[in-house]
C-alpha positions in Angstrom: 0.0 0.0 0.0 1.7 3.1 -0.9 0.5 6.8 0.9 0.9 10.2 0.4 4.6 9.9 1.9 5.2 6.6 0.5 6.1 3.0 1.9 8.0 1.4 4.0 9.1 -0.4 1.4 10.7 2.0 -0.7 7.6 2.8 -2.8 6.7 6.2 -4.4 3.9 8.6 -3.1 0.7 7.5 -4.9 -0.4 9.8 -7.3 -2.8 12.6 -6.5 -5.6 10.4 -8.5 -5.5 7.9 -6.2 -5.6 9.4 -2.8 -9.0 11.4 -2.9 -10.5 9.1 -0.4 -13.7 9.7 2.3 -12.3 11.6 5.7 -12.1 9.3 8.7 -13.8 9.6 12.0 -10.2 11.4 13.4 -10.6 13.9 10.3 -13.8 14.5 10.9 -13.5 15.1 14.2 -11.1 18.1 13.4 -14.1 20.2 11.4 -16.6 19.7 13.8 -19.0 22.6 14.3 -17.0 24.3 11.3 -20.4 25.6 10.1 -21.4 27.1 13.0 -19.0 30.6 13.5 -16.9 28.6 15.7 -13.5 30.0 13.4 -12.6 32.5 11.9 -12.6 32.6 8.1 -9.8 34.1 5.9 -9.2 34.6 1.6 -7.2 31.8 0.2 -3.7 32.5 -1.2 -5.5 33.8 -4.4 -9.0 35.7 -2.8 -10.7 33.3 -4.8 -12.5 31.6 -1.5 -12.9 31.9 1.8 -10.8 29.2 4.1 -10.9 28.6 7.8 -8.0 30.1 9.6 -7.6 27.6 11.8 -10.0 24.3 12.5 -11.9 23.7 15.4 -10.1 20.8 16.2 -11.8 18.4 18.7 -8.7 16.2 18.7 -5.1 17.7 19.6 -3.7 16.6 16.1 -0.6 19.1 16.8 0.6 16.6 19.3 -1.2 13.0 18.6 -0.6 13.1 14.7 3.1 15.0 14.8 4.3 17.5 12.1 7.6 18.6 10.7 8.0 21.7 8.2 11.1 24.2 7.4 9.8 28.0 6.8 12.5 30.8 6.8 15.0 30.6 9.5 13.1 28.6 11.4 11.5 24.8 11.8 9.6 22.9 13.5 10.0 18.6 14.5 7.4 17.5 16.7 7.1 13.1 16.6 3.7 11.7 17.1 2.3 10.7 20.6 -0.7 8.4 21.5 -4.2 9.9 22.0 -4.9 8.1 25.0 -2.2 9.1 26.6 -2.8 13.0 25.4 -6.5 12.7 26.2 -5.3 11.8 29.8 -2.6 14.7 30.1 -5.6 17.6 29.2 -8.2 16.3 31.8 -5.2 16.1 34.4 -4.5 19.9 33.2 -8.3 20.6 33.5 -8.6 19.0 36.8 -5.4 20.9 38.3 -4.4 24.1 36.1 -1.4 23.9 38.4 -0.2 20.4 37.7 4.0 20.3 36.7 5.3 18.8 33.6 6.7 16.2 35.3 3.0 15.7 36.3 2.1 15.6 32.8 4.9 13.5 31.8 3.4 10.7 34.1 0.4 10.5 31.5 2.6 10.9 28.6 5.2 8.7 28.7 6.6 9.5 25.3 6.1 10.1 21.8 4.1 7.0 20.0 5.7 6.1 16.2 3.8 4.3 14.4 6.4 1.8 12.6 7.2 1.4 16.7 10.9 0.7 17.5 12.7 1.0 20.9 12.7 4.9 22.4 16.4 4.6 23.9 16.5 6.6 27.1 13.8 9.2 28.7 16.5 11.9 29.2 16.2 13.3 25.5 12.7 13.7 25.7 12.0 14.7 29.1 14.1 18.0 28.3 12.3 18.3 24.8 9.0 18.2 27.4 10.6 20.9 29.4 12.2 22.8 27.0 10.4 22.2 23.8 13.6 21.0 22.4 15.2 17.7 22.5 16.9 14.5 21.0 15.1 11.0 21.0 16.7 8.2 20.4 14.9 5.1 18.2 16.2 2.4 17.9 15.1 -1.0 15.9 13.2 -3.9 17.5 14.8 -7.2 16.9 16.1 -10.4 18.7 18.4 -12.8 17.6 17.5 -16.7 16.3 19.7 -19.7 15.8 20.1 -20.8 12.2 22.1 -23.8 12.8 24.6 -25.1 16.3 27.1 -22.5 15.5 25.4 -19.6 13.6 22.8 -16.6 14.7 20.8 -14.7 12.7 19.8 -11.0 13.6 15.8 -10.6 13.2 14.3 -7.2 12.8 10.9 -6.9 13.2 10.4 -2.9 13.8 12.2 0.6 11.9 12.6 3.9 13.4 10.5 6.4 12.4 10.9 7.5 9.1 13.2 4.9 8.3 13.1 3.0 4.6 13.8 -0.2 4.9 15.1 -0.7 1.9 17.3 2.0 1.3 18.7 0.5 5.3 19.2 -2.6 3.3 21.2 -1.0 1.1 23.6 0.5 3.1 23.9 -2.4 5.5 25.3 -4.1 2.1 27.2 -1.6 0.9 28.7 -1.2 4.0 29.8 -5.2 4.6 31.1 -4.6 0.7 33.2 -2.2 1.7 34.2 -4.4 4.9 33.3 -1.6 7.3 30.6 -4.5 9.2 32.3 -7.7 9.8 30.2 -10.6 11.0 27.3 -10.8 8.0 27.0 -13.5 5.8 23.8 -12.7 4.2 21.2 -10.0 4.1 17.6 -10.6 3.1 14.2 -9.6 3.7 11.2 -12.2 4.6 8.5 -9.4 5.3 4.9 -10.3 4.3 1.6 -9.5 5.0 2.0 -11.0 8.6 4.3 -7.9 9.6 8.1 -6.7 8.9 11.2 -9.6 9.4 14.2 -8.7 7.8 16.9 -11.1 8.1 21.0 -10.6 8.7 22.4 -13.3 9.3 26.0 -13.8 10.7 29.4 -15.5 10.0 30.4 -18.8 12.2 31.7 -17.3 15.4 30.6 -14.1 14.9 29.1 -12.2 18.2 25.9 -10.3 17.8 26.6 -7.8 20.5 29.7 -6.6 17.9 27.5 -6.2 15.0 24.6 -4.9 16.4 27.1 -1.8 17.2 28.5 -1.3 14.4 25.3 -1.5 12.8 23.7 1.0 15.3 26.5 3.3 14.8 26.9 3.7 10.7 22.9 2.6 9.5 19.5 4.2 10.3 18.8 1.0 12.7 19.2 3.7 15.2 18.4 7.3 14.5 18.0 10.3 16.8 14.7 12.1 16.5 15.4 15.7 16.8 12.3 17.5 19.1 11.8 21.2 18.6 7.8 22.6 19.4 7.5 25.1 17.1 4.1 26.3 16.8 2.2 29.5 15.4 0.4 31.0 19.3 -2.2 34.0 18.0 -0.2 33.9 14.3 3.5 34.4 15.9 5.7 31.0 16.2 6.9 30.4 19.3 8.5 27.2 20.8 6.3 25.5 23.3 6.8 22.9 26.2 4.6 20.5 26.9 2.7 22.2 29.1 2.1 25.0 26.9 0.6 23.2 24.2 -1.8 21.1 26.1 -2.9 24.5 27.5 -3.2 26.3 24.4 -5.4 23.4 23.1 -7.5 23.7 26.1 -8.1 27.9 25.6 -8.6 27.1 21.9 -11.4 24.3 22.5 -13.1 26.8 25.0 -12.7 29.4 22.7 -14.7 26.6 19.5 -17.5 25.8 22.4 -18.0 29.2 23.4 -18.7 30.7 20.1 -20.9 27.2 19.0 -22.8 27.9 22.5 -23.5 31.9 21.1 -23.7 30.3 17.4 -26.9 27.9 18.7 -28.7 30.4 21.1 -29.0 32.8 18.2 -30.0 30.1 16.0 -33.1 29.1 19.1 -33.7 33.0 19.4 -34.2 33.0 16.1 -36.7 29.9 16.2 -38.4 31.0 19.1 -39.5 34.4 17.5 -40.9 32.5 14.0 -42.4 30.1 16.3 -44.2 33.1 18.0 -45.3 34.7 15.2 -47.4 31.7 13.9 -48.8 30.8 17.0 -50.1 34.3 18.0 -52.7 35.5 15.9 -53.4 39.2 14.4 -55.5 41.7 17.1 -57.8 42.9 14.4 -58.8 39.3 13.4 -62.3 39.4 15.1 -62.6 42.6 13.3 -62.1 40.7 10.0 -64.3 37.5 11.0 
């Protein structure tokens, strides 16, 4: 299957013809109540339509979905997290306004990829949590399996974020080519519908521990996952802890349900008058009976 940002695999983006597709329950969720004044409304890069300035956003999709853009002289890297775990953070934060980070940080435990892999360490992103800028380190999920009584194979079953697997296979051969990895006798991938298994197996005698270093230190089986919160607050980017940005969603979600609650009660004003009008009738209608 091949996406907007491409596969795994190595594939292309699809083409723009086939990813016109029906918004899901998530998407939908972030125009809710987008016909009822709860945004503001702006001209499009050419006047030529009116777009929302920003969406109403029932789910935090800054923080559960992730984003990363460049803009001039600055950027922004934010990794995905998981929406139970944000979902519990903001009704800690709406139960104590005064709640710490590290508070927070005991709902969210850290960012949620979703091709998985091994967060290395809790220092990197703690200080991204504080800070709003930090380094994460992923590394691949794997385990070893015998082959035969004297050789091991290395199994991965999980990529770092981001990672393709098969330009990684390329370099892990290029690199035993060059005989800058000792220790591999053959390089292959088994993945199938069942999930990811990509196979390196190793010489006679060879010791995993030795490989799996070398292979950490020179191929994306590890990578570091640079953290920096950059997000637009009132139309001005500024980088935001953790803190911050579960508390600007909150202000912003007040601000949709206040201006939907104004939105309906004019709407019921409104209904409540035509309503009147039919039901009462005209004072001069004995007078025309």
């Amino acid at each position: 299957f091949r996406s907007n940002f491409g596969s795994v695999e190595g594939d292309p983006p699809a083409a723009m013809r086939y990813t016109e597709a029906r918004l899901a329950e998530m998407a939908e969720a972030m125009l809710r109540d987008i016909k009822k004044n709860t945004v503001d409304f702006g001209p499009n890069y050419d006047d030529s339509m009116m777009e929302p300035m920003v969406l109403p956003g029932a789910l935090p999709n800054l923080l559960v979905n992730g984003a990363s853009g460049i803009a001039v002289g600055m950027a922004t890297n934010m990794p995905p997290h998981n929406l139970r775990e944000v979902s519990s953070a903001i009704t800690a934060l709406i139960d104590d306004p005064e709640i710490s980070i590290d508070g927070l940080l005991e709902h969210i435990t850290g960012p949620d990829f979703p091709t998985a892999g091994v967060i290395y360490g809790r220092t990197g992103y703690k200080l991204a949590a504080h800070t709003g800028k930090g380094k994460v380190a992923i590394r691949s999920r794997y385990h070893l399996e015998d082959i035969s009584t004297e050789k091991e194979a290395i199994v991965v079953t999980e990529l770092p974020y981001q990672v393709n697997k098969a330009n990684l296979i390329i370099r892990i051969a290029d690199l035993v080519r060059e005989k800058r990895i000792d220790g591999i006798s053959d390089l292959r991938d088994e993945s199938d519908r069942d999930g990811m298994r990509m196979i390196i197996e190793l010489k006679r005698g060879a010791s995993p521990k030795v490989v799996l270093n070398h292979l950490f230190t020179h191929t994306p089986l590890q990578v570091n996952f640079s953290v920096k919160k950059l997000a637009l607050v009132d139309g001005k980017p500024k980088i935001l802890n953790l803190k911050e940005m579960l508390s600007e969603f909150v202000k912003h979600r007040q601000t949709v349900i206040r201006r939907r609650s104004e939105f309906e009660l004019i709407k019921e004003n409104d209904r409540e008058l035509l309503l009147q009008g039919s039901t009462t009738p005209p004072e001069n209608l004995a007078a025309i009976v």
